[in-house]
C-alpha positions as CSV (number, residue, x, y, z in Angstrom):
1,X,0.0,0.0,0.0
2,X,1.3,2.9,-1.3
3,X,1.7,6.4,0.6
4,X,-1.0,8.3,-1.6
5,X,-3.6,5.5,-0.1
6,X,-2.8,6.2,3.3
7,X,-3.6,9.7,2.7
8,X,-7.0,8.9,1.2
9,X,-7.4,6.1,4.4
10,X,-6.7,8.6,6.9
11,X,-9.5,10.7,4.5
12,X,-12.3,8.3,4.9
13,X,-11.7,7.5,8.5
14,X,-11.8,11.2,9.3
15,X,-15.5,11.6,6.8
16,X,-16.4,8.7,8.6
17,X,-16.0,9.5,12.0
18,X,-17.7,13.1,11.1
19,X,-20.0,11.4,9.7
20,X,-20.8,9.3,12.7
21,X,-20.7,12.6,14.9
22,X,-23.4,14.3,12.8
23,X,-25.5,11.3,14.0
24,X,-24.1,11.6,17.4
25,X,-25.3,15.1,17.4
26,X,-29.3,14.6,16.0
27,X,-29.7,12.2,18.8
28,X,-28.7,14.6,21.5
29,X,-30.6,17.5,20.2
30,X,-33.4,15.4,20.0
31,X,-33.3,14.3,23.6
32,X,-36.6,15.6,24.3
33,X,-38.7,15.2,20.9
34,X,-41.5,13.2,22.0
35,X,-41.7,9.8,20.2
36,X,-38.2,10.2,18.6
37,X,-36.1,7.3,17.6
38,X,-32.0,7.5,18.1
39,X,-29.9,6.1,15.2
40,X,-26.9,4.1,15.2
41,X,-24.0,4.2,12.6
42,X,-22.6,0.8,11.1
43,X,-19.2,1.3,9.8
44,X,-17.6,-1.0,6.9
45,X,-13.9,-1.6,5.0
46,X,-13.2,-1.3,0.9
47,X,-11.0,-4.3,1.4
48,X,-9.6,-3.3,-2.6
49,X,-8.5,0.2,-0.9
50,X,-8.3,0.2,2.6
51,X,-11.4,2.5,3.0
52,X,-13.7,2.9,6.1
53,X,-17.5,4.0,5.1
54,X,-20.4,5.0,6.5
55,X,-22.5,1.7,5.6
56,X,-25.6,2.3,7.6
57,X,-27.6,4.3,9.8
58,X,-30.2,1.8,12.0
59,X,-32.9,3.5,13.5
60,X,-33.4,1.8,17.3
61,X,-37.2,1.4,18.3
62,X,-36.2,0.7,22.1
63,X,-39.2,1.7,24.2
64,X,-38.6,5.5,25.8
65,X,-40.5,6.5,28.9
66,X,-43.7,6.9,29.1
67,X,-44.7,10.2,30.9
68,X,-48.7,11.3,31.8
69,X,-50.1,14.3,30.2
70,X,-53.6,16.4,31.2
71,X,-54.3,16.5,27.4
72,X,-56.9,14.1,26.5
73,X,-55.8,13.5,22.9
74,X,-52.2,12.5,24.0
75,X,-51.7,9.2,23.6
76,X,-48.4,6.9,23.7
77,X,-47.8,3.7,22.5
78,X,-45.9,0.8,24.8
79,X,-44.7,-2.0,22.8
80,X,-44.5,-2.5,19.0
81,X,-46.5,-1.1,16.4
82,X,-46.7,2.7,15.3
83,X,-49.7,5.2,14.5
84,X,-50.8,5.3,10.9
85,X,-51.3,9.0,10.0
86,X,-52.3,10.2,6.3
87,X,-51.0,13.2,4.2
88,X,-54.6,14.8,2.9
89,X,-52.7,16.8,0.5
90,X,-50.8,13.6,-1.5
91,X,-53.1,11.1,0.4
92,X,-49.7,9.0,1.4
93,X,-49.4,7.4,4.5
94,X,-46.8,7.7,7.3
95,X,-45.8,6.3,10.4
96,X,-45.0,7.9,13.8
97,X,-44.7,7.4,17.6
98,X,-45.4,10.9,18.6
99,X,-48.5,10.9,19.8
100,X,-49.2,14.4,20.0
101,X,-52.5,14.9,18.5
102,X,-55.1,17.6,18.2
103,X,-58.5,18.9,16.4
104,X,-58.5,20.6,13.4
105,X,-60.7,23.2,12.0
106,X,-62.4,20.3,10.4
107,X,-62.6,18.0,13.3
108,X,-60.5,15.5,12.3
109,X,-57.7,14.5,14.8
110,X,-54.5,15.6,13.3
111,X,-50.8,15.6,14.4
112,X,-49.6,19.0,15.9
113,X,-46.4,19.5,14.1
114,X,-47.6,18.8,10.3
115,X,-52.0,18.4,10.2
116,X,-51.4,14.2,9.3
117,X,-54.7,13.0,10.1
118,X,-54.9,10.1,12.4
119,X,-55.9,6.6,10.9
120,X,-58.4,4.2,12.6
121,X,-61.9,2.5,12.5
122,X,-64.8,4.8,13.0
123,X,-68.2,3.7,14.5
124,X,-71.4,4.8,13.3
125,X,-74.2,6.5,15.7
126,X,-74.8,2.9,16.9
127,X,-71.2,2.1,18.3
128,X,-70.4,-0.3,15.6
129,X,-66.8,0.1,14.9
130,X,-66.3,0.4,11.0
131,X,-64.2,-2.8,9.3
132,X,-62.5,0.2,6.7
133,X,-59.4,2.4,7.6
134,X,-59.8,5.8,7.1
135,X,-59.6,9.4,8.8
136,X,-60.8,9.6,12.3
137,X,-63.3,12.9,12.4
138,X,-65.6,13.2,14.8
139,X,-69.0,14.1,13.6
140,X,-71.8,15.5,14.2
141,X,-71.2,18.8,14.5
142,X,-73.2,21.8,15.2
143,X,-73.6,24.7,12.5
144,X,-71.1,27.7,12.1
145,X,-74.1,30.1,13.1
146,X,-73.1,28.2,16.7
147,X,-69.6,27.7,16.9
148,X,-67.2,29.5,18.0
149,X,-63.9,30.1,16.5
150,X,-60.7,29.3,18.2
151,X,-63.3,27.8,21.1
152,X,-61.6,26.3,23.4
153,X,-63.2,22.8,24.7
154,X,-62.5,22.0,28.8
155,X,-63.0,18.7,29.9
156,X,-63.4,16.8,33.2
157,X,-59.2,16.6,33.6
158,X,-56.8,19.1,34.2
159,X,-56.2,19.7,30.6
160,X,-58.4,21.2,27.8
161,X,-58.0,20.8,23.5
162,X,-59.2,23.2,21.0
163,X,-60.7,22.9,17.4
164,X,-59.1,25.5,16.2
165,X,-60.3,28.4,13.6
166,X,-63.7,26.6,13.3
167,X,-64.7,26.3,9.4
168,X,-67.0,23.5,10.7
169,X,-69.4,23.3,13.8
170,X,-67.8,21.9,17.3
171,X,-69.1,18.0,17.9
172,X,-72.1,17.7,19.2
173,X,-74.3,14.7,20.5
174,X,-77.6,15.1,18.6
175,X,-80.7,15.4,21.6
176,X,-82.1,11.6,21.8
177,X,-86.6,11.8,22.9
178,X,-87.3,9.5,25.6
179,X,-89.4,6.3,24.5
180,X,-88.9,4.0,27.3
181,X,-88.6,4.1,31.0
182,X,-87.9,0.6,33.0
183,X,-88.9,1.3,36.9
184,X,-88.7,-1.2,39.8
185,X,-90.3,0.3,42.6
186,X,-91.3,-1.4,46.2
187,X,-95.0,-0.4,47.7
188,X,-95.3,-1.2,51.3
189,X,-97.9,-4.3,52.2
190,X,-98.5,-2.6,55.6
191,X,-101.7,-3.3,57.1
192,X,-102.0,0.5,58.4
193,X,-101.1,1.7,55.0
194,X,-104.5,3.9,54.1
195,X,-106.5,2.7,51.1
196,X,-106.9,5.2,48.6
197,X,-109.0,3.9,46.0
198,X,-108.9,4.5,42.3
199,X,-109.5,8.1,42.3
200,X,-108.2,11.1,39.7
201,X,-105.0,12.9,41.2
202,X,-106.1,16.5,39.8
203,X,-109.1,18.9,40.4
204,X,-110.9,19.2,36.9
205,X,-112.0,22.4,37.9
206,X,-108.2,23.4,38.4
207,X,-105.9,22.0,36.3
208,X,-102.7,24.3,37.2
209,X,-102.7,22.4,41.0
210,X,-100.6,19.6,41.2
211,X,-102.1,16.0,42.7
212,X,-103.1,16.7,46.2
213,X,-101.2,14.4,49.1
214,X,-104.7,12.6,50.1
215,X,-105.2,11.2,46.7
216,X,-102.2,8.7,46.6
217,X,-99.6,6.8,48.9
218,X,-96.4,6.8,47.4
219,X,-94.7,8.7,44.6
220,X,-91.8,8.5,41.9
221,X,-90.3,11.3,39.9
222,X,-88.2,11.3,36.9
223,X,-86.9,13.3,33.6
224,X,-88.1,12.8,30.3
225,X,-86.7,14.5,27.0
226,X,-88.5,15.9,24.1
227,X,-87.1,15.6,20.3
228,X,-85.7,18.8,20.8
229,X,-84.2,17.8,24.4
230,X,-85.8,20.4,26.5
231,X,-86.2,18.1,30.0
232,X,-89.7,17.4,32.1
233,X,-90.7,16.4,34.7
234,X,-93.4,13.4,34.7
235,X,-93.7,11.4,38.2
236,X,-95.6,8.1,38.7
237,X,-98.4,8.1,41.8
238,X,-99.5,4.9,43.4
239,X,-103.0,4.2,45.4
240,X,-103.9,1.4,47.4
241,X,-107.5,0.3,46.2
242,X,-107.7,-3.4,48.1
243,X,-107.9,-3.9,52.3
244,X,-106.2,-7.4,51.5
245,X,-103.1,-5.1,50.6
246,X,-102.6,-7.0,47.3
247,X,-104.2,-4.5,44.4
248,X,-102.2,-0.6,43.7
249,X,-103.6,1.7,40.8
250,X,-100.8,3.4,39.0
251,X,-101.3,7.1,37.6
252,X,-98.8,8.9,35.4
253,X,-98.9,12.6,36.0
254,X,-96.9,16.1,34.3
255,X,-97.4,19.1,33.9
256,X,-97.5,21.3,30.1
257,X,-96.2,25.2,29.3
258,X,-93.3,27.1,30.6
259,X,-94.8,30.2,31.9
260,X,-98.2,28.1,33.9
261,X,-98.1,24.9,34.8
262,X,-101.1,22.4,33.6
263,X,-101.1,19.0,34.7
264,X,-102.1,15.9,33.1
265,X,-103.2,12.7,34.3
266,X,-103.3,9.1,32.7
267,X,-104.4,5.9,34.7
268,X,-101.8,2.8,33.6
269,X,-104.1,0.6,35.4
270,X,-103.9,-2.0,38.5
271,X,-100.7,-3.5,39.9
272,X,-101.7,-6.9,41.4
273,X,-98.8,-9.0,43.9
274,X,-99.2,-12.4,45.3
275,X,-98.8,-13.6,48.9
276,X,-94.9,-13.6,48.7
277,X,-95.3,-9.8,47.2
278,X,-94.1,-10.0,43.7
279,X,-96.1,-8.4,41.3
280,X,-98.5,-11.0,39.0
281,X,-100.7,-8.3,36.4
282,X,-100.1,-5.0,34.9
283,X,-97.6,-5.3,32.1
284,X,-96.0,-2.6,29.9
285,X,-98.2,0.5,29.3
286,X,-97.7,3.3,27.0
287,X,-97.7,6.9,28.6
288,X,-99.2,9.6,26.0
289,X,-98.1,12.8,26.8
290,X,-98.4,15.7,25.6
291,X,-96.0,19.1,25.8
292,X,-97.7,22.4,24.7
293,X,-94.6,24.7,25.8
294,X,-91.6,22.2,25.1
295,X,-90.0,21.3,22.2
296,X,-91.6,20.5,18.3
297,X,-92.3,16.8,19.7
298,X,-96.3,18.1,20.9
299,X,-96.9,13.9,21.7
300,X,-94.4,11.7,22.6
301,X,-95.2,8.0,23.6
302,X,-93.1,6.3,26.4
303,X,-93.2,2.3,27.2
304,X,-93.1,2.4,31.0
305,X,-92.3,-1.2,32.4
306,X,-92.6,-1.6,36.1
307,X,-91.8,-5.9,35.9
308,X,-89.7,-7.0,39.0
309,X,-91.7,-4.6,41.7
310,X,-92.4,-5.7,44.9
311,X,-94.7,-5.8,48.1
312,X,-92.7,-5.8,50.8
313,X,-93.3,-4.6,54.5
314,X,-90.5,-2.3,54.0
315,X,-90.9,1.7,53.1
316,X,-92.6,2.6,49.4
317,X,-89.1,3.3,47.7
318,X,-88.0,3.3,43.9
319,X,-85.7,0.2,43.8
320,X,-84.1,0.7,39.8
321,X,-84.2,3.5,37.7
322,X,-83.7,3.2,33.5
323,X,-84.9,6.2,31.7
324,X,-83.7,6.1,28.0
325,X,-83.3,9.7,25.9
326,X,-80.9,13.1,26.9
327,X,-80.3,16.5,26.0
328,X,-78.0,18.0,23.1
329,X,-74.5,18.1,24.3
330,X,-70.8,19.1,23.4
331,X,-68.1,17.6,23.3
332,X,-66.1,18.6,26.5
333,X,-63.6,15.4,26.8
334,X,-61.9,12.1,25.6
335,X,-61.2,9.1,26.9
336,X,-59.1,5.9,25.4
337,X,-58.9,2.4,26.9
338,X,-56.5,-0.4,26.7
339,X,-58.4,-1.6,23.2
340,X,-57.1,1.5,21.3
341,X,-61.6,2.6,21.7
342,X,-61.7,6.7,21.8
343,X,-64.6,7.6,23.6
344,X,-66.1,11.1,23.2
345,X,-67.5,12.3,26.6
346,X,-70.2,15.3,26.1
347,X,-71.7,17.8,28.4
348,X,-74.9,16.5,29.1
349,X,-73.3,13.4,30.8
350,X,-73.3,10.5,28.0
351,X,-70.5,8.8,26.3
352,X,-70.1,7.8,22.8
353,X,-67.3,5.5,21.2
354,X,-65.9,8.0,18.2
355,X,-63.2,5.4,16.6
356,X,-60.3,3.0,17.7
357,X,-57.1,4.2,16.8
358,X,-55.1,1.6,14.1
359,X,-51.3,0.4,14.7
360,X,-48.9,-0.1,12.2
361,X,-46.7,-3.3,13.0
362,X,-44.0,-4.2,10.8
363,X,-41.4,-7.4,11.0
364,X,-38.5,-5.1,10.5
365,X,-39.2,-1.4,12.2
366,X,-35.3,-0.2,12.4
367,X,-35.4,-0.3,8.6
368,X,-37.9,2.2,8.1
369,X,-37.0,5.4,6.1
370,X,-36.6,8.8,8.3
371,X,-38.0,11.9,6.5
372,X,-38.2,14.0,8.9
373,X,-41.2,15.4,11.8
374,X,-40.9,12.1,13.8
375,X,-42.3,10.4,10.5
376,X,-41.2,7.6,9.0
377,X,-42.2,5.9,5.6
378,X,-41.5,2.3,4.2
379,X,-38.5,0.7,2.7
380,X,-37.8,-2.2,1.3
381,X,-36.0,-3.5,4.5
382,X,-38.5,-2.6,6.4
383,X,-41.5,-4.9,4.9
384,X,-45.0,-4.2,4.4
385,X,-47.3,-2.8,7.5
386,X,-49.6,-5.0,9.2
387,X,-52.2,-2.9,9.9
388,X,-53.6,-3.8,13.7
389,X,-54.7,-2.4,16.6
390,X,-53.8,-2.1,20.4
391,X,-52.8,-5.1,21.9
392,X,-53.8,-7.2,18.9
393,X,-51.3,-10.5,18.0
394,X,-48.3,-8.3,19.8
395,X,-49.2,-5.4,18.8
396,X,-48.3,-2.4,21.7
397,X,-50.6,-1.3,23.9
398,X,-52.1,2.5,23.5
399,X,-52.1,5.0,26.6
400,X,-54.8,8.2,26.3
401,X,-53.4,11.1,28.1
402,X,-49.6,9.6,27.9
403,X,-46.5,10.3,25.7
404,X,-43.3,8.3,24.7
405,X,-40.3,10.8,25.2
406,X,-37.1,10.0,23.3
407,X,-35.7,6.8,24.0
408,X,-31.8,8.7,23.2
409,X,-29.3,7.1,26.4
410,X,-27.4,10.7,26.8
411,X,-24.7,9.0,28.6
412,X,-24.0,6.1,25.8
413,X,-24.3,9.3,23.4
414,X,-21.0,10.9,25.2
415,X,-19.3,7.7,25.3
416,X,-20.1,7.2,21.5
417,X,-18.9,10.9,20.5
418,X,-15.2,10.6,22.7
419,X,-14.7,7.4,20.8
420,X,-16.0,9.6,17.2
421,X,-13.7,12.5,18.5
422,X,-10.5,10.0,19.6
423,X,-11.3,7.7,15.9
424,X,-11.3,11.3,14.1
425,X,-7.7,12.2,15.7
426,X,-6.4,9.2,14.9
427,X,-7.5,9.3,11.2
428,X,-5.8,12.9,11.3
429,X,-2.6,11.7,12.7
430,X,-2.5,9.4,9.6
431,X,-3.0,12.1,7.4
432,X,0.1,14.4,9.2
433,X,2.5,10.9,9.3
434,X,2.0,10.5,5.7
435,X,3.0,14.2,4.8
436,X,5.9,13.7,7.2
437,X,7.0,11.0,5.2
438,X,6.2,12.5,1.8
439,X,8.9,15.5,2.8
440,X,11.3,12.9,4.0
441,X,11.3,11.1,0.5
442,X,11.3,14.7,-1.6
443,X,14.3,15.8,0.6
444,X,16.2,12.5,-0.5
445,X,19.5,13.4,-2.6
446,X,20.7,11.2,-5.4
């Protein structure tokens, strides 16, 4: 080996090592991007020339810490498998671990650093969890005339999200008319409980007085909705009719308008128990009523089933309670469980599962292509993805309101960049011995 290719040896081992200490260096200023993956240089020889290279850069998908967040769409991933996110603008997909996600003006849950929108299953109105992957948007929303721009969205945590410069309606949970009502109540078989007799609750001559305290024994109330999902107020009166304490009539009884109260009456019929006090007649009954000051819904039937009640010698109390239909409501929160199902929780109390986030698992994930904002895209290394979701056939497990940090080891970084710095030295000193040597021979005299 001649002097000239010691020069270019000493050369390479210097590009290398600077090379190697570029690397060095994204890992450490990336010590505290969220989801970011450190890289590892692979060196190799030109056995024809005594070169060192640069062969490869391998991306390591060690786990980094998981730390909790207060924002509800935060969510980290522990295990394999990465989020799916899609460009709109090319409609290409990408792959990340940053978990940092947000609404957009649109509603569709977006990264924060580039608008990728989010890839999952959605479910319809019913909760059935679509088989298609596609953009997670949560819909319905209300109309522009409603929402606010830049509105900012609290929720039962500590943290809060915003939708951003609205150029659709915030999400909204549609108002759902109550049409069935399942009531277990206990009437007390007391032998000093008065009879009452099947008698009307209201005065006919008075309508706008409620049922008077003589005219029954025991009462219920509860809250029915409207199509519109203004509330009321109905209650359910019961009156001993029988000495041999074993026959009840039930009434139904609310009241119309906002401004003067008119109450109606409706007689569901007799309740009948045997000996042991369960109840033995009186089926499901339909309630008519009627709302002149509510919403559009003027009529509204509602099933009431009272099956299961009881006689007992115990206080008249309302054992269960099930009273289908609610109010209109906004979105105020999220909520993710250990199945990858987002639930959207609204302000008049309900839930409703919104999608379940998709993982991309592939069989070699340190060959996949860096391009830059924590994405990554496929390579031919890297193999197809499997598209899955949390926990499924070893696929990681998703965290709501958590993020992976970078998994970078600062120390091993140091250790890695003296050993870079000493390797770069030495490839100099090669360099400086070669010129030495050069002089020595160009000073020879024949």
């Amino acid at each position: 080996m001649g002097l000239t290719t010691t020069i270019y040896s000493g050369v390479s081992g210097m590009t290398a090592s600077g090379n190697g200490l570029n690397l060095i260096s994204d890992n450490i200023a990336n010590v505290n991007t969220v989801g970011f993956k450190g890289s590892k240089a692979s060196f190799s020889d030109f056995m024809e020339s005594r070169l060192v290279d640069l062969s490869s850069v391998q991306t390591s998908f060690k786990q980094g810490d998981i730390t909790q967040t207060t924002s509800p769409l935060d969510f980290a991933i522990e295990g394999r498998g990465l989020f799916i996110v899609n460009d709109p603008t090319k409609n290409n997909s990408y792959y990340t671990r940053n978990g940092e996600f947000d609404l957009d003006s649109q509603n569709y849950i977006t990264t924060n650093l580039n608008g990728m929108r989010l890839q999952g299953y959605v479910a319809d109105d019913s909760g059935t969890i679509s088989t298609s992957l596609g953009d997670i948007r949560i819909l319905p929303q209300e109309t522009l005339t409603q929402a606010a721009a830049g509105q900012v969205l609290p929720n039962s945590g500590n943290g809060s999200f915003t939708t951003g410069n609205q150029t659709a309606g915030m999400p909204m949970m549609p108002a759902k008319a109550t049409s069935k009502a399942d009531l277990r109540f206990n009437l007390q078989g007391s032998p000093t409980e008065p009879v009452i007799g099947s008698v009307s609750l209201l005065d006919p001559a008075d309508l706008t007085k409620g049922p008077a305290t003589s005219k029954y024994n025991f009462s219920s109330d509860f809250t029915v909705y409207d199509s519109e999902g203004a509330a009321h107020g109905m209650s359910i009166y019961f009156q001993k009719t029988s000495a041999d304490q074993n026959t009840w009539e039930a009434r139904a009884c609310w009241y119309t308008g906002d401004t003067t109260k008119t109450y109606q009456e409706q007689d569901l019929g007799q309740m009948s128990f045997d000996q042991s006090g369960n109840m033995t007649a009186l089926g499901p009954v339909t309630i008519n009523a009627t709302w002149d000051g509510g919403g559009t819904a003027l009529q509204q039937a509602i099933t009431l089933n009272m099956d299961g009640s009881t006689q007992y010698g115990s206080p008249s109390t309302t054992a269960y309670e099930n009273v289908d239909g609610y109010a209109e409501g906004g979105l105020s929160d999220f909520r993710m469980d250990s199945r990858g199902m987002l639930y959207g929780i609204y302000s008049n109390g309900k839930q409703k599962l919104l999608a379940q986030v998709a993982l991309a698992d592939f069989s070699a994930p340190d060959e996949l292509k860096k391009i830059g904002n924590n994405l990554f895209t496929i390579s031919t290394g890297s193999g197809s993805p499997q598209v899955k979701t949390s926990g499924m056939d070893g696929a990681g497990t998703v965290l709501g309101r958590s993020l992976e940090m970078s998994n970078v080891d600062m120390a091993d970084q140091f250790v890695q960049m003296i050993a870079m710095q000493r390797a770069f030295q030495a490839s100099s000193k090669i360099i400086s011995t070669s010129d030495e040597m050069y002089t020595t021979i160009v000073g020879l005299h024949i």
